[in-house]
N, C-alpha and C positions, 0 to 999 in steps of 0.2 A: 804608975800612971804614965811616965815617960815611955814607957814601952807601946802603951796601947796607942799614942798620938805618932809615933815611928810608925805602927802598923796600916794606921789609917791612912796616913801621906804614902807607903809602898805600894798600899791596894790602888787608891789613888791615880798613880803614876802608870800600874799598870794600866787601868780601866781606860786611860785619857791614850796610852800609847795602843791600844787596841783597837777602840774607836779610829785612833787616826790612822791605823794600816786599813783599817776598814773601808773607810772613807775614799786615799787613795786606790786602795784595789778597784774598786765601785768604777772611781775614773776610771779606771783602765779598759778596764771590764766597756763600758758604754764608749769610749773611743775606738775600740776594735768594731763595737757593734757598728757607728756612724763611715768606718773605713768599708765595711765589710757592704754596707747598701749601698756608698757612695759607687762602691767596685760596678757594683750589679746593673746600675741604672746607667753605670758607663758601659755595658755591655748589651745592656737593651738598646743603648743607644746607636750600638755600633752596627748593632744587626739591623737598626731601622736603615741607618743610611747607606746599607748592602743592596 
């Protein structure tokens, strides 16, 4: 029985540390998105006041 509650807390550990690369990636992932429009709409901008 001790073995099967070791297993459960490793699956556990993993599940929680996957979730949370997940999680982070995600962020990264929608900060590039939010640089990448900010970029554009300063270039629409630039060409308006050309």
């Amino acid at each position: 029985m001790k073995g099967a509650g070791s297993m459960k807390r490793m699956l556990s550990l993993v599940l929680i540390s996957l979730l949370t690369m997940a999680v982070l990636t995600g962020c990264n992932t929608w900060r590039g998105v939010g640089q990448d429009i900010e970029k554009g709409g300063e270039a629409i901008q630039n060409s308006a006041n050309k």
